[in-house]
MDTraj code that builds the backbone (N, CA, C; nanometers):
import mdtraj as md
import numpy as np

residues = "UNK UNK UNK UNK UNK UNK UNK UNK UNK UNK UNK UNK UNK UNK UNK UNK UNK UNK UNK UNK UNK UNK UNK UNK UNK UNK UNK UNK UNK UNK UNK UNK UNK UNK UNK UNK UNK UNK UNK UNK UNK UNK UNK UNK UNK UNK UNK UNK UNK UNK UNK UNK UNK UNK UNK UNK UNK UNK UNK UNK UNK UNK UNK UNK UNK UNK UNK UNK UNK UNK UNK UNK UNK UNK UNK UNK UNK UNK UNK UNK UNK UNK UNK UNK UNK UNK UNK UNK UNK UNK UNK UNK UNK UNK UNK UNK UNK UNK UNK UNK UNK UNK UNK UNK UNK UNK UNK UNK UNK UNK UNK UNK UNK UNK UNK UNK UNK UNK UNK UNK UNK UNK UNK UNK UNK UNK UNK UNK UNK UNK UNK UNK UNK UNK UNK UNK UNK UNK UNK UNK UNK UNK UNK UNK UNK UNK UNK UNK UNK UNK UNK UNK UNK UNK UNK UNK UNK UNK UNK UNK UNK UNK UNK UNK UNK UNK UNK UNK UNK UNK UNK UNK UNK UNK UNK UNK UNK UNK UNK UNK UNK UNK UNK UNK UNK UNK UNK UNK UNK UNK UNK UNK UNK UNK UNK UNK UNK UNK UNK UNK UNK UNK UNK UNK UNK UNK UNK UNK UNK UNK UNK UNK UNK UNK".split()
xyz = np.array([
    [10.3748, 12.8431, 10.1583],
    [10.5161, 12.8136, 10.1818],
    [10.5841, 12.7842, 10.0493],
    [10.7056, 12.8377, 10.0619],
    [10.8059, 12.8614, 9.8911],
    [10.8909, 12.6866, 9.9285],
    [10.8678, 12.6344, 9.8271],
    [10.9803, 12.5206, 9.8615],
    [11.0540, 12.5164, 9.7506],
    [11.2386, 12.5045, 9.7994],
    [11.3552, 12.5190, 9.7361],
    [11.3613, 12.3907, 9.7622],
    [11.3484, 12.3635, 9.6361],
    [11.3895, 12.1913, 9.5656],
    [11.5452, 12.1704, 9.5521],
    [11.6202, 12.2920, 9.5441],
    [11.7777, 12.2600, 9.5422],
    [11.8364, 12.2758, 9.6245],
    [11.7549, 12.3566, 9.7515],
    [11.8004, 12.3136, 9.8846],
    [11.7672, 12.1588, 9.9597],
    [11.6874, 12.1227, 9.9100],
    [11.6255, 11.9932, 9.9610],
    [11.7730, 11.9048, 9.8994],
    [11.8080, 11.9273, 9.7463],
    [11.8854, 11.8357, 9.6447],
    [12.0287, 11.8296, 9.7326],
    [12.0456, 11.9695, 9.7741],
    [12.1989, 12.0074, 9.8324],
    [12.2144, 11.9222, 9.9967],
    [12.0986, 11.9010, 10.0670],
    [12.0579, 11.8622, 10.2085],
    [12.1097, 11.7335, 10.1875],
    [12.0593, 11.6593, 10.0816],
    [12.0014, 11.5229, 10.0598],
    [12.2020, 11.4906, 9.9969],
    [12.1994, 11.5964, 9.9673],
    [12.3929, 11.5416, 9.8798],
    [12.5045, 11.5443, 10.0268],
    [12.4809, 11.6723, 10.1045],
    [12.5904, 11.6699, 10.1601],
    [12.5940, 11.6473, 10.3008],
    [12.4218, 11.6540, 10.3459],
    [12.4046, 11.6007, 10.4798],
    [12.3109, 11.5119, 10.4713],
    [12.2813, 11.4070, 10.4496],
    [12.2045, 11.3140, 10.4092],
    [12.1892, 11.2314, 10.5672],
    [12.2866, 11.2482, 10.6457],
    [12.2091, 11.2255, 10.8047],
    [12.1096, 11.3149, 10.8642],
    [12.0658, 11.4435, 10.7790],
    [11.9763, 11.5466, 10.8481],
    [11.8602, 11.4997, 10.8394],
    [11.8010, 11.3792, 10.7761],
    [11.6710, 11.3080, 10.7154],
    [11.6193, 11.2444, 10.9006],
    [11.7271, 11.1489, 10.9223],
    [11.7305, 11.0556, 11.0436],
    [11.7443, 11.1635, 11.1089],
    [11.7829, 11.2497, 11.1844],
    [11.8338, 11.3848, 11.2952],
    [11.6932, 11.4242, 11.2684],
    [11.5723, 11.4588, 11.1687],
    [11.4954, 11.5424, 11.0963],
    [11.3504, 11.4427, 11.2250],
    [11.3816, 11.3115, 11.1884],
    [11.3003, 11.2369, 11.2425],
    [11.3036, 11.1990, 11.4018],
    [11.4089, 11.2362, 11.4508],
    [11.4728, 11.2127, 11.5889],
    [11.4218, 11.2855, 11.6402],
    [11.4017, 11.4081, 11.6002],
    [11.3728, 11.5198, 11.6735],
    [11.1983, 11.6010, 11.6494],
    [11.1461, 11.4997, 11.5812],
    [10.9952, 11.5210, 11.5644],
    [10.9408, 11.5240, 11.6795],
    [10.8640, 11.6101, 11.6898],
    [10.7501, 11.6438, 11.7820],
    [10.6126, 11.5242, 11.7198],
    [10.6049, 11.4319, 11.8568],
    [10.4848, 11.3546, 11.7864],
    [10.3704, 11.4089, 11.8739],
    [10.2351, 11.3354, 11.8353],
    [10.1164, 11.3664, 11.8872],
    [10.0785, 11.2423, 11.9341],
    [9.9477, 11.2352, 11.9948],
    [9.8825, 11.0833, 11.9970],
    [9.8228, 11.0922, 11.8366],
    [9.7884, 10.9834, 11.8272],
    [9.7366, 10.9377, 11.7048],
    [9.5916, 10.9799, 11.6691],
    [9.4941, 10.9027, 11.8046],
    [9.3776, 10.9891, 11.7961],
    [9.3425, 11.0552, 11.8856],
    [9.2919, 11.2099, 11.7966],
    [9.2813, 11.3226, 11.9049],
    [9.1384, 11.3430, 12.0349],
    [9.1551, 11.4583, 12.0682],
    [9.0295, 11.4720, 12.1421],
    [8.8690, 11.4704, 12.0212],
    [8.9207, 11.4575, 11.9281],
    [8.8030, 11.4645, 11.8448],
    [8.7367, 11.3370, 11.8121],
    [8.8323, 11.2608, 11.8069],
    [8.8133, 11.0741, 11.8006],
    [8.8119, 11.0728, 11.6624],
    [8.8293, 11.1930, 11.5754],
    [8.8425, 11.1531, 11.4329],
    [8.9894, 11.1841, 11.3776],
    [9.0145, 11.1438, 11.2754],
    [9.1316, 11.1383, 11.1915],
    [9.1328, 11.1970, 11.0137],
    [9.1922, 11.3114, 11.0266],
    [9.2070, 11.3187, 10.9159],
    [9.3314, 11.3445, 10.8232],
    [9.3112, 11.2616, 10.7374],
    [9.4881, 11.2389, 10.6681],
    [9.5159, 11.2555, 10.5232],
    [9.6344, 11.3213, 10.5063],
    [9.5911, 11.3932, 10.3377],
    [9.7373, 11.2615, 10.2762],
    [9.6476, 11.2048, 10.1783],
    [9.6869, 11.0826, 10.1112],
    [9.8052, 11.1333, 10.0130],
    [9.9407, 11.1164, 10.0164],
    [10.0299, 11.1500, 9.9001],
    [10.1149, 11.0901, 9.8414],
    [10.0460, 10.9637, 9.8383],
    [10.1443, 10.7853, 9.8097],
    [10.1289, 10.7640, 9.6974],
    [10.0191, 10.8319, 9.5926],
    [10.0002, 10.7981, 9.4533],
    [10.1082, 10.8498, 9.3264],
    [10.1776, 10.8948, 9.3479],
    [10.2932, 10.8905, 9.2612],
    [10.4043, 10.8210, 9.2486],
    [10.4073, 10.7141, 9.3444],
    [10.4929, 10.5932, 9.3459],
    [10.4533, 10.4991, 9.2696],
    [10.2991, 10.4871, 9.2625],
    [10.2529, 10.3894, 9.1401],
    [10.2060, 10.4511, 9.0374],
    [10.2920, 10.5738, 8.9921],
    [10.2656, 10.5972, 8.8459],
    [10.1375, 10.7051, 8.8097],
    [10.0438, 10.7089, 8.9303],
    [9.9076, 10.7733, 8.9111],
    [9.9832, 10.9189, 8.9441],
    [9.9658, 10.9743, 8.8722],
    [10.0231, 11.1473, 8.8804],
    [9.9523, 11.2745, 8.7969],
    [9.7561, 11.1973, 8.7860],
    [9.6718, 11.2609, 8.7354],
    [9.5764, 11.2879, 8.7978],
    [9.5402, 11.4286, 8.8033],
    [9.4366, 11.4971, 8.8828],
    [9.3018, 11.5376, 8.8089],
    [9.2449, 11.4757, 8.7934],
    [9.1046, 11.5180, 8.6775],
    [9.2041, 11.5281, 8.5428],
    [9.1803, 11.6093, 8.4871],
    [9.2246, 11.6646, 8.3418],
    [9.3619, 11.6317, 8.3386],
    [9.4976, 11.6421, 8.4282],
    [9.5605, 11.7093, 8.4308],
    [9.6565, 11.6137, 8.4999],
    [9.7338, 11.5947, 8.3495],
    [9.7821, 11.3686, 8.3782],
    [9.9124, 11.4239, 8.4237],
    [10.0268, 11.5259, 8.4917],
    [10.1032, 11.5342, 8.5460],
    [10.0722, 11.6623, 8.6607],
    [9.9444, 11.6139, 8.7418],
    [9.9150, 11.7100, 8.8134],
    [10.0461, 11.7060, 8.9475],
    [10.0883, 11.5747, 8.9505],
    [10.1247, 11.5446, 9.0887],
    [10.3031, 11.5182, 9.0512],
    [10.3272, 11.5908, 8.9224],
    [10.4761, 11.5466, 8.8660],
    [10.5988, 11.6274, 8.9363],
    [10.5354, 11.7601, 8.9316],
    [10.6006, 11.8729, 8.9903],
    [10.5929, 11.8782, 9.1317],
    [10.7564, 11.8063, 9.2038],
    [10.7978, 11.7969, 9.3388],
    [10.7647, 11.9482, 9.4110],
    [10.7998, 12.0328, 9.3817],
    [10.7924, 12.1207, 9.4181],
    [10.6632, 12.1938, 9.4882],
    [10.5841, 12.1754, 9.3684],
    [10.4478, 12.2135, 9.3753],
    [10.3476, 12.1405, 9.4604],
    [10.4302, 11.9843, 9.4959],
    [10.3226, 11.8937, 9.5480],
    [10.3879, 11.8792, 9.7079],
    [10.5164, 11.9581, 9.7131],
    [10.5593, 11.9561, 9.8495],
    [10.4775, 12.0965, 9.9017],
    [10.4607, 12.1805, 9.8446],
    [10.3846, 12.3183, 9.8781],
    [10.2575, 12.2769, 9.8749],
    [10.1517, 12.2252, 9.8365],
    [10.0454, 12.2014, 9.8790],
    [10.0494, 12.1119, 9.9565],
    [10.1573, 12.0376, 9.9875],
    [10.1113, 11.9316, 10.1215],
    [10.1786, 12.0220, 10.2377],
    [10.2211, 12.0893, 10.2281],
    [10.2542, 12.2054, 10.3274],
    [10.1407, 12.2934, 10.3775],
    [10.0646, 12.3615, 10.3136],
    [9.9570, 12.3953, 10.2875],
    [9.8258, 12.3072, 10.3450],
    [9.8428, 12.1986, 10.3471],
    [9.7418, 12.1137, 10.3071],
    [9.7388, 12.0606, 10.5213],
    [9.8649, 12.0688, 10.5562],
    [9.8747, 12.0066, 10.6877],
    [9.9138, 12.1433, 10.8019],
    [9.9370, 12.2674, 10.7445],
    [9.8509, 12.3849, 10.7975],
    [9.7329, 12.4244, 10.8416],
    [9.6340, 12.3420, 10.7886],
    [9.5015, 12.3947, 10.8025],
    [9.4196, 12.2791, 10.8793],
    [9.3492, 12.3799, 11.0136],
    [9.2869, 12.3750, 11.1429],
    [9.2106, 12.1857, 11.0917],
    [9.2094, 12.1064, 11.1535],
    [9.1402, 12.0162, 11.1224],
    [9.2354, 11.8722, 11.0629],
    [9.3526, 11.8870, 11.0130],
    [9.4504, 11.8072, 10.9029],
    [9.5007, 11.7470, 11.0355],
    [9.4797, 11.6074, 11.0489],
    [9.5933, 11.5298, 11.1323],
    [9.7161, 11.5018, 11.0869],
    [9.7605, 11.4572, 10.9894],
    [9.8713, 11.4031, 10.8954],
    [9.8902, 11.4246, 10.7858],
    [9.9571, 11.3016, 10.7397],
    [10.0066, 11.2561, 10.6171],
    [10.0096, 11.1428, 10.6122],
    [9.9732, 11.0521, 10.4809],
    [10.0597, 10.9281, 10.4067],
    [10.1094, 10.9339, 10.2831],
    [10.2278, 10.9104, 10.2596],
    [10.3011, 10.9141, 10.1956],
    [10.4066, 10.8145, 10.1553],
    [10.4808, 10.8571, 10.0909],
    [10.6004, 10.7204, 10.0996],
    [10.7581, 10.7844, 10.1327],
    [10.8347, 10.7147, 10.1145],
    [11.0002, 10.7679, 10.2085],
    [11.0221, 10.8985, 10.1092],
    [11.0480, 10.8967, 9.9807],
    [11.0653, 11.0474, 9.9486],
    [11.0170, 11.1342, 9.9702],
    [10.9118, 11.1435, 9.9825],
    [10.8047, 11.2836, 10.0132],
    [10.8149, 11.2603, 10.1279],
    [10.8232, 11.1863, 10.2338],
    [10.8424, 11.1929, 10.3835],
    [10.9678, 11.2917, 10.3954],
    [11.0224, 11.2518, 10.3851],
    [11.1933, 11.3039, 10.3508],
    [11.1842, 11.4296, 10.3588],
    [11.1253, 11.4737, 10.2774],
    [11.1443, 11.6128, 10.2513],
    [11.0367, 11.7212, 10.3374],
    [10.9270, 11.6314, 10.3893],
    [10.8691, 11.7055, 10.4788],
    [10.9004, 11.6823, 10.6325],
    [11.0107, 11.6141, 10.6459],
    [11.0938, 11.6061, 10.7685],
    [11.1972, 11.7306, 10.7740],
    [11.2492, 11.6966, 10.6241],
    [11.3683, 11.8383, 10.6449],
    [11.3177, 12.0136, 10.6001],
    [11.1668, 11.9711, 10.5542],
    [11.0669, 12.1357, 10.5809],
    [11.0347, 12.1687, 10.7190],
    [11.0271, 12.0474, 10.7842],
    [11.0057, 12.0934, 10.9439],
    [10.8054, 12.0594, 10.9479],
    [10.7635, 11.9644, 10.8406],
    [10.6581, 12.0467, 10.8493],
    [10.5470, 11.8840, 10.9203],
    [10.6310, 11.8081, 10.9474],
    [10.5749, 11.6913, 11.0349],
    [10.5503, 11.7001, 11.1898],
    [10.5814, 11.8308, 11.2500],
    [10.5722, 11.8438, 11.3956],
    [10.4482, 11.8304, 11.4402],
    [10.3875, 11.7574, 11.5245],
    [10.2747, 11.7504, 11.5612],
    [10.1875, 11.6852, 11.5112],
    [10.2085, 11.6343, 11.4215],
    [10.1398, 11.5704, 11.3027],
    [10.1319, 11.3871, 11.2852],
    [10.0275, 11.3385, 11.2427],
    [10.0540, 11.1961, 11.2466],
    [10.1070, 11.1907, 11.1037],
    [10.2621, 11.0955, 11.1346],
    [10.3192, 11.0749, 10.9971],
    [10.2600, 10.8697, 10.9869],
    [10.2257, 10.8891, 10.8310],
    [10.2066, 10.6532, 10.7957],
    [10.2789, 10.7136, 10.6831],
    [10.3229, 10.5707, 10.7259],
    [10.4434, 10.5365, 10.5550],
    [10.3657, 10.4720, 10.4914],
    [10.3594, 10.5094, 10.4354],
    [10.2715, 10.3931, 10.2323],
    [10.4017, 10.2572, 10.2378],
    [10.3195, 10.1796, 10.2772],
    [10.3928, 9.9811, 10.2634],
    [10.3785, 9.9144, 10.0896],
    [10.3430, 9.9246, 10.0477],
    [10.2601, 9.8703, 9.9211],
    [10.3039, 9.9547, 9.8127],
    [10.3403, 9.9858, 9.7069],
    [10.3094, 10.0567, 9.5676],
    [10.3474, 9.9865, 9.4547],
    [10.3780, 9.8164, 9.4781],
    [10.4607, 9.7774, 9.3642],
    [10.3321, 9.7640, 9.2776],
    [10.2471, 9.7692, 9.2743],
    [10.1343, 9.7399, 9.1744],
    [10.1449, 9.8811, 9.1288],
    [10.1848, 9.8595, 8.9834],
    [10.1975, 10.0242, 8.9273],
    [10.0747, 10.0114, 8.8763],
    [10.0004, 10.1579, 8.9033],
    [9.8630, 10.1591, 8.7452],
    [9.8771, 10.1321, 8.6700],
    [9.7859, 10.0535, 8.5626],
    [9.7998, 10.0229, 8.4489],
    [9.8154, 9.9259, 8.4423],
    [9.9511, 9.8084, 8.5132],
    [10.0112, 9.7606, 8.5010],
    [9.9720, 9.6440, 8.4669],
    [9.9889, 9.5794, 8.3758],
    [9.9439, 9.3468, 8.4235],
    [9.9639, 9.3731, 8.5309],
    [10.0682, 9.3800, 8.5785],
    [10.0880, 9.3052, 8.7397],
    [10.0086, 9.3943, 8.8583],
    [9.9446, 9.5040, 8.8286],
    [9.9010, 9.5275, 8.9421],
    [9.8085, 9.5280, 9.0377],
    [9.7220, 9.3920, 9.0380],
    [9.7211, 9.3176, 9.1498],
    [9.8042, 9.2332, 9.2469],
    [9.9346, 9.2629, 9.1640],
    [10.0455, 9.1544, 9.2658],
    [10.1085, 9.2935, 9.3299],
    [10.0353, 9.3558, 9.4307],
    [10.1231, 9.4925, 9.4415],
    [10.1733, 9.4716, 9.5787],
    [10.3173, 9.4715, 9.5263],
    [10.4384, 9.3796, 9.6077],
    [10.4626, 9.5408, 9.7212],
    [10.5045, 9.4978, 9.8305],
    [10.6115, 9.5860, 9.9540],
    [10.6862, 9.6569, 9.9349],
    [10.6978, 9.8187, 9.8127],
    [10.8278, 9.8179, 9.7838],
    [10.8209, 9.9383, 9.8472],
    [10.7342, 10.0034, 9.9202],
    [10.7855, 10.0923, 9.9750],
    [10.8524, 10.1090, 10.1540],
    [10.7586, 10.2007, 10.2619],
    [10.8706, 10.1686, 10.4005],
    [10.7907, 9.9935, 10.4467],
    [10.9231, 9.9431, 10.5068],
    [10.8819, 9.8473, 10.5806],
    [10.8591, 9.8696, 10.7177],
    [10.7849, 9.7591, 10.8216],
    [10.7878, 9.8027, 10.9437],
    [10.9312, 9.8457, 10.9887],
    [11.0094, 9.7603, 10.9915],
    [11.1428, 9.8024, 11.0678],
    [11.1996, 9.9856, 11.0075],
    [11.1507, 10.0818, 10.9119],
    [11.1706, 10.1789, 10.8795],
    [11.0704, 10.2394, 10.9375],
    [10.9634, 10.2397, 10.9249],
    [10.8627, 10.3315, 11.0385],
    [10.8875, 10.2957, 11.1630],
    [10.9392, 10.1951, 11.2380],
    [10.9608, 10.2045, 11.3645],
    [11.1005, 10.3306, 11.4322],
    [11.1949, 10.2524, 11.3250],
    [11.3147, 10.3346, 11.3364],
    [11.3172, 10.5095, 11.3104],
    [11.1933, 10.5331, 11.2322],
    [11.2048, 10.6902, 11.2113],
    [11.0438, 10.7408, 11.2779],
    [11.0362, 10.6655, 11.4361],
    [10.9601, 10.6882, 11.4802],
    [10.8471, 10.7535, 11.3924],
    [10.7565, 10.7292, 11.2824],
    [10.6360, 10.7083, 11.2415],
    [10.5493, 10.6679, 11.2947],
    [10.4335, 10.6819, 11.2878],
    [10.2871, 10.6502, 11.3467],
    [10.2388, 10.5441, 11.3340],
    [10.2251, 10.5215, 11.2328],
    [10.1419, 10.4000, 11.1469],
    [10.2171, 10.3786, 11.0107],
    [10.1447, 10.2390, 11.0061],
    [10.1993, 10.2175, 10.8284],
    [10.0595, 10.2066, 10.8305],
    [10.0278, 10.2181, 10.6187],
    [9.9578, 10.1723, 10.5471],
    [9.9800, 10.0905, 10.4415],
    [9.8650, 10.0064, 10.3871],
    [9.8794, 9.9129, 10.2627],
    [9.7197, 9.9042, 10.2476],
    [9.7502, 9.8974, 10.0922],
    [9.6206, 9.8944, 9.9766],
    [9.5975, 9.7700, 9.9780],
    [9.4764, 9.7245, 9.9486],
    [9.4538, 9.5472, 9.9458],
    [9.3827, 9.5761, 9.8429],
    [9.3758, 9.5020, 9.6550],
    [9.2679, 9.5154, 9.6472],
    [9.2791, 9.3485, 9.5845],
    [9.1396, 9.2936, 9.6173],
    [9.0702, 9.1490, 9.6032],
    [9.0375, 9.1752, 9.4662],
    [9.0976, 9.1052, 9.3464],
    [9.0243, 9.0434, 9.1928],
    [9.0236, 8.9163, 9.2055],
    [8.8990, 8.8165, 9.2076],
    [8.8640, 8.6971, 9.2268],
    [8.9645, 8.6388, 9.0607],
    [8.9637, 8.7652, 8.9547],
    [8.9869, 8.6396, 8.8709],
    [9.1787, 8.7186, 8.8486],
    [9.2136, 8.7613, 8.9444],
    [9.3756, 8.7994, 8.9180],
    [9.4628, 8.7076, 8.9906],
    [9.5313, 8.6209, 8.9753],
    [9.6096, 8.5629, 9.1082],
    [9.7086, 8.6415, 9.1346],
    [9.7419, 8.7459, 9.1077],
    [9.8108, 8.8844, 9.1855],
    [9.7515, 8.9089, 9.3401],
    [9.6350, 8.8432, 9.3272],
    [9.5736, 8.9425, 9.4292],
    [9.6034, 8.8370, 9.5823],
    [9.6327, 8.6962, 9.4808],
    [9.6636, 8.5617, 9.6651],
    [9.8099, 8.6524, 9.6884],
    [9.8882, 8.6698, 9.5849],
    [10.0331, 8.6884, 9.6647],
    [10.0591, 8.8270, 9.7060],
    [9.9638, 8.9322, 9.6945],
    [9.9043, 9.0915, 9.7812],
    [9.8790, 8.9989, 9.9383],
    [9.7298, 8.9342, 9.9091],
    [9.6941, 8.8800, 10.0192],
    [9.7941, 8.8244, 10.1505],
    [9.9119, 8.7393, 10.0693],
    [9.9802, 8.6841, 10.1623],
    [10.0829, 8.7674, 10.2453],
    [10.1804, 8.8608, 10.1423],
    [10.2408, 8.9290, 10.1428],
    [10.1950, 9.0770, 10.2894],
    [10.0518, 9.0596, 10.2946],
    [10.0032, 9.1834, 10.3794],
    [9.9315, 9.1063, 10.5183],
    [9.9478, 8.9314, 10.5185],
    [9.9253, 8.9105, 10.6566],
    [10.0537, 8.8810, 10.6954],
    [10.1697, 8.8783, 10.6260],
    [10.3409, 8.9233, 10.7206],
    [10.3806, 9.0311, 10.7143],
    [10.2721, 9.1579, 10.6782],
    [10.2917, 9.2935, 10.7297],
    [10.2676, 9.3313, 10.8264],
    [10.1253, 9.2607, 10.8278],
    [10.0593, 9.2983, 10.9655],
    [10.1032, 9.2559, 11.0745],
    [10.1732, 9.0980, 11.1000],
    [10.2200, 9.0450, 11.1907],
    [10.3592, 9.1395, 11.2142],
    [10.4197, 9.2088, 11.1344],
    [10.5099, 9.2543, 11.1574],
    [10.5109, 9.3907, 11.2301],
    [10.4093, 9.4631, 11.1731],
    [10.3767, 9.5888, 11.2542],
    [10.3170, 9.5451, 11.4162],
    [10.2481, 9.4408, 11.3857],
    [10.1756, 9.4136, 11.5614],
    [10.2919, 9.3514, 11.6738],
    [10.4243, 9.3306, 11.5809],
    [10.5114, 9.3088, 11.6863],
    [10.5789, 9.3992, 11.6884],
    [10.5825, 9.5331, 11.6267],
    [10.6274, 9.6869, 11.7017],
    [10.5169, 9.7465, 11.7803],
    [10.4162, 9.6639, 11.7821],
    [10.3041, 9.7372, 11.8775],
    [10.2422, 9.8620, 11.7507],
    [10.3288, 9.8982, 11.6373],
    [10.2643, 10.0090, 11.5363],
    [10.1083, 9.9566, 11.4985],
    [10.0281, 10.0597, 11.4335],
    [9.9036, 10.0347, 11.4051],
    [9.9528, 10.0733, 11.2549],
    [9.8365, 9.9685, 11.1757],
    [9.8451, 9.9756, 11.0174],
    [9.7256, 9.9879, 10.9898],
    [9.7190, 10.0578, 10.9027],
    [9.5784, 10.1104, 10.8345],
    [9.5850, 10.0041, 10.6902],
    [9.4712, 9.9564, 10.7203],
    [9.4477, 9.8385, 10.5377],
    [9.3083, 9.8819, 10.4814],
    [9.3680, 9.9313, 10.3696],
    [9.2389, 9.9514, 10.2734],
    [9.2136, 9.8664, 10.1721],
    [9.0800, 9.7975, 10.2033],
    [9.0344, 9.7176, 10.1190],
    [8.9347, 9.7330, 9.9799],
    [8.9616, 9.6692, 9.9125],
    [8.7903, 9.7003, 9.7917],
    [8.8345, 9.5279, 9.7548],
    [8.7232, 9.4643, 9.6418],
    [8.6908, 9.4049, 9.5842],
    [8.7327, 9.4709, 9.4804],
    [8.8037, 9.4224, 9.3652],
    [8.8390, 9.5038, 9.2398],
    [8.7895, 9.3915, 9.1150],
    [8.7844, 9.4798, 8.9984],
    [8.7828, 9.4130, 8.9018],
    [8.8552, 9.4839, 8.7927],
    [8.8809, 9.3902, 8.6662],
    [8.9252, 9.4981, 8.5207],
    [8.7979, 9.5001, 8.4538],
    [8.8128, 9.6130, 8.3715],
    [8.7095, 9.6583, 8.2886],
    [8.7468, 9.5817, 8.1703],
    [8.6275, 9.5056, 8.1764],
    [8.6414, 9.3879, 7.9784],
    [8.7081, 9.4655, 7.8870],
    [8.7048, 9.5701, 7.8796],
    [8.7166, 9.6939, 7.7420],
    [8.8623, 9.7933, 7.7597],
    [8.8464, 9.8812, 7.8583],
    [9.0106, 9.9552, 7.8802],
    [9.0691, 9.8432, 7.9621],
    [9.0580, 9.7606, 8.0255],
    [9.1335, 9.6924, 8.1450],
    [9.1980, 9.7781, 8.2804],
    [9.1109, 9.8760, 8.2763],
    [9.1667, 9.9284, 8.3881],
    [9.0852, 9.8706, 8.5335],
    [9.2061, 9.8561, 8.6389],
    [9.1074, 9.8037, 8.7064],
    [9.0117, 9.9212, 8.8217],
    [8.8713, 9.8590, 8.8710],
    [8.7764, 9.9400, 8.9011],
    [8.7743, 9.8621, 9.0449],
    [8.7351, 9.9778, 9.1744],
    [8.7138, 9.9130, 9.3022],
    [8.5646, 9.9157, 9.2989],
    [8.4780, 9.7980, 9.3244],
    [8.3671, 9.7926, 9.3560],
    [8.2885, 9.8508, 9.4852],
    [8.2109, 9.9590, 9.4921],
    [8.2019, 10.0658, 9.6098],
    [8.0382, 10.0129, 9.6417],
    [7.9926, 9.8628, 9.5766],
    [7.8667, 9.8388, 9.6181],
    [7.8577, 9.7868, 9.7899],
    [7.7841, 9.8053, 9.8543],
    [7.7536, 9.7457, 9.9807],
    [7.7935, 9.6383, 10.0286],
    [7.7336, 9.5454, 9.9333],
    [7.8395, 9.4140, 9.9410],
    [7.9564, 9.3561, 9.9099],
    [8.0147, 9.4523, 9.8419],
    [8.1151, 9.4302, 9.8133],
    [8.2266, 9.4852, 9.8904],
    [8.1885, 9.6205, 9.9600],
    [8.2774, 9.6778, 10.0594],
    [8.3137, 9.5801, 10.1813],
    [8.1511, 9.5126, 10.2486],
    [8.1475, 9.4726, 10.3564],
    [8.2347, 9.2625, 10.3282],
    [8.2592, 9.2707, 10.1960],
    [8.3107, 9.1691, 10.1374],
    [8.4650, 9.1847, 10.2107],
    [8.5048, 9.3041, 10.1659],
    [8.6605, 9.3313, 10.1548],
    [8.7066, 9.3310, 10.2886],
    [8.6348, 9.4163, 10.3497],
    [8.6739, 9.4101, 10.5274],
    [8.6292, 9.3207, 10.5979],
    [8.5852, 9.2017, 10.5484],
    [8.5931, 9.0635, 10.6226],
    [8.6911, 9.0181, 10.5844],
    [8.7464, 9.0202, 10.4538],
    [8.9113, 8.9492, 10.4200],
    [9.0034, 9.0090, 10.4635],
    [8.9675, 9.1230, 10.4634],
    [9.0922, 9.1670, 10.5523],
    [9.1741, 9.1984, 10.6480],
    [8.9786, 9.1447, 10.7726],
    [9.0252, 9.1395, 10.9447],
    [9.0626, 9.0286, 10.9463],
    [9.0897, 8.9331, 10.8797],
    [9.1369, 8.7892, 10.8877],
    [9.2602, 8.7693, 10.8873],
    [9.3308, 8.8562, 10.8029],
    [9.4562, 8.8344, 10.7678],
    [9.5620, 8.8646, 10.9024],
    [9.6572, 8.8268, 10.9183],
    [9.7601, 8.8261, 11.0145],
    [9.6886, 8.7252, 11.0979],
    [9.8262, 8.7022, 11.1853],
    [9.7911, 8.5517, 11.2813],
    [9.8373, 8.6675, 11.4414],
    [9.8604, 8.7737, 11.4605],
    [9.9037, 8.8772, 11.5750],
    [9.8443, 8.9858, 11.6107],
    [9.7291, 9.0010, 11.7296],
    [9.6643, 9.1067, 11.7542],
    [9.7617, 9.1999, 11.7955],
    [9.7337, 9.3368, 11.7307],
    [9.8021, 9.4532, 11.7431],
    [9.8508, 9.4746, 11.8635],
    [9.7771, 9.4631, 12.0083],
    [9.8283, 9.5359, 12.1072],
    [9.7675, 9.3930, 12.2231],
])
top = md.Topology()
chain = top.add_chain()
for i, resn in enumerate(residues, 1):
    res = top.add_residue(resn, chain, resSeq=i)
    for name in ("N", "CA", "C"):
        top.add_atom(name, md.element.get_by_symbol(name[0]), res)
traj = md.Trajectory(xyz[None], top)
């Protein structure tokens, strides 16, 4: 699929209600299928700055190119969705190419890569009251735990009044957890993928919220 980025630019200038109309009129699915599995092509990482694919540090720069492979990408036999965040939603509302499809809004991206601050990775993208309203599926949010960042209590707090907030639209939120650390040397930070440390993260993080989902 060819995507015209200056038709999207011209949509977005002179009918900028076709976004909401775009979402009104989505064809939804159930969430989980007859397969009981889920599969969802992740496209939230260019809100925090990560826009490198192996080699290739502006793999994900070119709108164009990254709306055509997620076009592509939710074509093919097996693809339940998308996550993403409100711009790239946007535009695959007014491609037409969310029908049938489970759409989650990306909750989380204020922790830019790189960043000092990003363990404090603040709400800045949809909130519940925006995935409810543009009938969306689910939200998501990143959790990651650094014992020695205090970024990571005000993530923590910040994502059990997400959750309470989605469980009073009845929406389901997907939380991904790790244990993180910085590297003594680049400071970049690293998710710990050891055993115990996984089964660490998803105990902190069924804890959080005071509101069972359903």
């Amino acid at each position: 699929m060819s995507v015209d980025v200056s038709a999207l630019v011209r949509t977005r200038v002179h009918h900028p209600e076709a976004i909401a109309e775009a979402a009104a009129r989505r064809v939804r699915r159930p969430l989980i299928g007859d397969s009981g599995r889920l599969m969802i092509v992740a496209a939230d990482h260019p809100a925090r700055g990560a826009l490198s694919v192996g080699d290739r540090k502006l793999a994900m720069a070119n709108r164009a190119d990254l709306l055509e492979r997620l076009c592509l990408a939710l074509g093919r036999p097996g693809v339940d969705g998308v996550l993403a965040t409100a711009d790239i939603l946007d535009d695959l509302l007014l491609l037409g190419a969310l029908d049938g499809k489970v759409v989650m809004g990306s909750m989380n991206r204020g922790g830019l890569a790189g960043a000092s601050f990003e363990l404090d990775d603040r709400f800045t993208g949809h909130r519940p009251e925006d995935i409810e309203r543009l009938r969306f599926d689910a939200g998501k949010l990143l959790l990651r735990v650094d014992y020695d960042d205090p970024g990571s209590l005000d993530t923590l707090e910040s994502t059990a009044h997400a959750v309470d907030a989605m469980a009073e639209r009845r929406l389901p939120v997907f939380v991904e957890p790790f244990i993180s650390r910085r590297d003594p040397v680049t400071g970049k930070v690293r998710n710990d993928l050891s055993a115990d440390a996984v089964t660490k993260s998803i105990a902190i993080a069924a804890g959080l919220g005071g509101t069972s989902a359903y």
